[in-house]
C-alpha positions in Angstrom: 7.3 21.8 37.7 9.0 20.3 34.7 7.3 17.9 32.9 9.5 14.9 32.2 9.8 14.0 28.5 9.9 10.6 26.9 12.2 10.5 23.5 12.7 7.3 22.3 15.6 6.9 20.2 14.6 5.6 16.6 16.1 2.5 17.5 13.8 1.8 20.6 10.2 2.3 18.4 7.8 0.0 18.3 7.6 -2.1 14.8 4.4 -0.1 14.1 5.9 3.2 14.7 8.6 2.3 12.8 6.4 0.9 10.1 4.0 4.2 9.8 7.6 6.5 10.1 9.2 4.8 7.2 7.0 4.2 4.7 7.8 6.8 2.8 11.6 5.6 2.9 10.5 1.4 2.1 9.1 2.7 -0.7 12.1 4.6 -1.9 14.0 2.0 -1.8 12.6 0.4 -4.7 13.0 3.2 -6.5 16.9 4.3 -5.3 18.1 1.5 -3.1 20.9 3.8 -1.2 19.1 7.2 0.1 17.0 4.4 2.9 20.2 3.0 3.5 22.1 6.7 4.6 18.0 7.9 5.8 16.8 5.5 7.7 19.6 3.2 8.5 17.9 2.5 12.4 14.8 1.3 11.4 14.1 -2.4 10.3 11.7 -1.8 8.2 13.3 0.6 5.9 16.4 -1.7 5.9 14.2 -4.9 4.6 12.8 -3.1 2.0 16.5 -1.4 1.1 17.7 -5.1 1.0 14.9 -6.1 -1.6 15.6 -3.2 -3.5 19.5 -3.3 -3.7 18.9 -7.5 -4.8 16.5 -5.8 -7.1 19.0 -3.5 -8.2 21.6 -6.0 -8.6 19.2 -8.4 -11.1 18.3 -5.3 -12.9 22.3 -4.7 -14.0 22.5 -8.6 -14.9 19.8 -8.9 -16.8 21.3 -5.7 -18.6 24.9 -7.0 -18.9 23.8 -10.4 -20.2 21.1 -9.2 -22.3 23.0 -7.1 -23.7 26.1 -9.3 -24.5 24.0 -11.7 -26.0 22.5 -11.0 -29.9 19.1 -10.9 -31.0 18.7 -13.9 -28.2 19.6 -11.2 -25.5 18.5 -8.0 -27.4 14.7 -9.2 -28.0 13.9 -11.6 -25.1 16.4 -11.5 -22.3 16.4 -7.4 -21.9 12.6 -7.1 -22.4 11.3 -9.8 -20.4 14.1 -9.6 -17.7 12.9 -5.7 -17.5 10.0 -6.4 -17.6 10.2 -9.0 -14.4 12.1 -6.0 -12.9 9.0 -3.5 -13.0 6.4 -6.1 -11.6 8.6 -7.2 -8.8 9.3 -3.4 -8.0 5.6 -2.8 -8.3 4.9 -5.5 -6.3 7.4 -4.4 -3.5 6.4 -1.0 -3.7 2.8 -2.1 -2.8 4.4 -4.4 0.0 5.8 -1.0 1.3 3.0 0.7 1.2 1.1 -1.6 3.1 3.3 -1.4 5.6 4.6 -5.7 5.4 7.7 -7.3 5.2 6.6 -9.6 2.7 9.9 -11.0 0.9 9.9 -10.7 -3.7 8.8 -13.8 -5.5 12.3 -15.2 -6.7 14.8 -13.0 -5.7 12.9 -12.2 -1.8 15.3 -14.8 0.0 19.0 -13.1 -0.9 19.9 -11.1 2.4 22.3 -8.8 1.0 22.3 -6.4 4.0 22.4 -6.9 7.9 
């Protein structure tokens, strides 16, 4: 007799498998937005927290850009408090991640970049 095998299809799992699968790859994201995006792209959870990490991404460069285009103004309060709002809100998601919730950034949490 052949014993009849249930695969589900990552696209099928429940939210807590999918949860406890991709932590790993929620928490990347903070750290390199795309590899959850090319890894993971069928689970939801990996995909929230690549969406909070390419927004993050995205205020990292303009705080940069601005800061940096900006003298003395830009140079000694824009670049190290913008950075430094960048680090505690990636901390902060990275802990989110890690708990395993979908718990949107303070400030930037609301853009929906990806679908």
């Amino acid at each position: 007799m052949e014993e009849q095998r249930t695969e589900q299809v990552p696209h099928q799992l429940s939210e807590k498998e999918d949860i406890e699968k991709n932590k790993g790859m929620a928490i990347l994201a903070y750290i390199i937005f795309l590899i959850p995006l090319l890894a993971a792209k069928d689970s939801k959870f990996a995909m929230y927290h690549a969406n909070q990490g390419l927004v993050l991404f995205l205020l990292a460069v303009v705080v940069n850009v601005v800061g940096g285009m900006i003298p003395f103004i830009g140079w000694f309060i824009i670049l190290p408090l913008g950075n430094l709002l960048v680090i505690v809100l990636a901390i902060l998601g990275i802990i989110n991640a890690a708990k395993g919730e979908t718990k949107p950034l303070p400030l930037i949490g609301g853009f929906k970049l990806l679908s």
